[in-house]
C-alpha positions in Angstrom: -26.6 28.5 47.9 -24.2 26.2 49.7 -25.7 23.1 47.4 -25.4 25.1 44.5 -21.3 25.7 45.1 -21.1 22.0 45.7 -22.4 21.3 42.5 -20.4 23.6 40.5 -17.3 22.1 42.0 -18.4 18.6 41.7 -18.8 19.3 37.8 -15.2 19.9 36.8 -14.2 17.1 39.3 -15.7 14.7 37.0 -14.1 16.4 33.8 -10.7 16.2 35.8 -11.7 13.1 36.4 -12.7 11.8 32.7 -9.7 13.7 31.0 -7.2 11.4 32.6 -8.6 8.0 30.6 -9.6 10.2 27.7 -6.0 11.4 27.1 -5.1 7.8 27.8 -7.7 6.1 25.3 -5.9 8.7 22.8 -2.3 8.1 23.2 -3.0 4.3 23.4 -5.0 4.9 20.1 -2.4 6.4 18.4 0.4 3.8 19.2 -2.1 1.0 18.3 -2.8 3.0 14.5 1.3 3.5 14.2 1.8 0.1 15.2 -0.4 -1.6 12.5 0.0 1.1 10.0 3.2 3.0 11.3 6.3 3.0 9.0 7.8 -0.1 10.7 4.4 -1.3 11.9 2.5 -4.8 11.2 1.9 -3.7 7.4 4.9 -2.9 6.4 6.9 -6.0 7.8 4.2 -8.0 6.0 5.4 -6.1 3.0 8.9 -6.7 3.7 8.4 -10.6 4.7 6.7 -10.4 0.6 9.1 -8.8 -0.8 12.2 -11.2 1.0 10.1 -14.4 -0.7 9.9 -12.9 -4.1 13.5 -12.1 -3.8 14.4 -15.8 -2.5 12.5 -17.2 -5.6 14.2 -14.7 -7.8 17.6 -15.7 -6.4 17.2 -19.4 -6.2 16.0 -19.2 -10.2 19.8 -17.2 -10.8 21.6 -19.4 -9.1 20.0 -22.6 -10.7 20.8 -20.2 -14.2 24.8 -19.6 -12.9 25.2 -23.3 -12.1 24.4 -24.6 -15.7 26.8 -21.5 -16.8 29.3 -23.0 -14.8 28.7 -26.3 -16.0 29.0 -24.9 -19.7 32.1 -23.4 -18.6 33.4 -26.1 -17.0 33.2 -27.9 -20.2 35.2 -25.4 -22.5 38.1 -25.3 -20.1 41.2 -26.0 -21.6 41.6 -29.5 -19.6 38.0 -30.8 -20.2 37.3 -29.6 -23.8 34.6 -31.6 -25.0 34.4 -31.4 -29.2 31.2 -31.7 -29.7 30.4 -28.6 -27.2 33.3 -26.7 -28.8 31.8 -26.9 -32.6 28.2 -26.6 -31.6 29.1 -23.0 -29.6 31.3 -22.1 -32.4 28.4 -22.7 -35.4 26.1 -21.5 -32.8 28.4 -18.0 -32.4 29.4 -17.5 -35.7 26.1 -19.0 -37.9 27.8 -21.3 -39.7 26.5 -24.9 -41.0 28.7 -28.1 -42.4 28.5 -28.3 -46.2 25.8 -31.6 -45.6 23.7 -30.0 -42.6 20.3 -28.7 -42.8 19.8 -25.4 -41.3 16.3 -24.6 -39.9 15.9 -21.2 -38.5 13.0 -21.0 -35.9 10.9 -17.6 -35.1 11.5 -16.8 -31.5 8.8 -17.7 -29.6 7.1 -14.6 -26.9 8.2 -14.5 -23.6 11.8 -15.7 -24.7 10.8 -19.3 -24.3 13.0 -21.7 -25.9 12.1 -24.8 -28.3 13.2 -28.2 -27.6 16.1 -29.8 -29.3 
């Protein structure tokens, strides 16, 4: 009987034993799965790093657009009126032609793409 009291003890000895690594292996397991897919995990910045390059492109493509505005601008100012832009905005506003102009009106093409002068 004394071998079988030894046994029974040695038996939650070694569950004591493997809980300690088991909880461990789990805690570890969930930081590992909240660190990839966690709300500020690896994922997510890659999401964020994605959406920061879109939002470069999209800015550098606005400012390039506010630039040539400026330049247009620029050019209308009181102190650097250029004629020719002054009469081509003004027909272009209004719709008027000069009495020995040719007017071709030109279907807009999809995607708002623009045709050459």
């Amino acid at each position: 009987m004394n071998s079988n009291a030894m046994i029974r003890t040695s038996e939650p000895l070694r569950l004591r034993q493997a809980l300690i690594p088991f909880v461990c292996i789990v805690v570890l397991g969930y930081f590992a799965y909240h660190a990839v897919y966690g709300r500020y995990g690896f994922i997510a910045w890659l999401d964020i790093q994605n959406r920061i390059d879109t939002l470069e492109h999209q800015l550098s493509e606005v400012e390039g657009k506010r630039e040539q505005l400026d330049r247009q601008v620029a050019l209308l100012r009181p102190e650097s009126l250029d004629p020719d832009l002054l009469d081509e905005r003004a027909r272009a506003a209004l719709g008027y032609g000069g009495p020995n102009e040719i007017v071709i009106f030109l279907e807009p093409q999809p995607g708002g793409a623009r045709t050459p002068r």
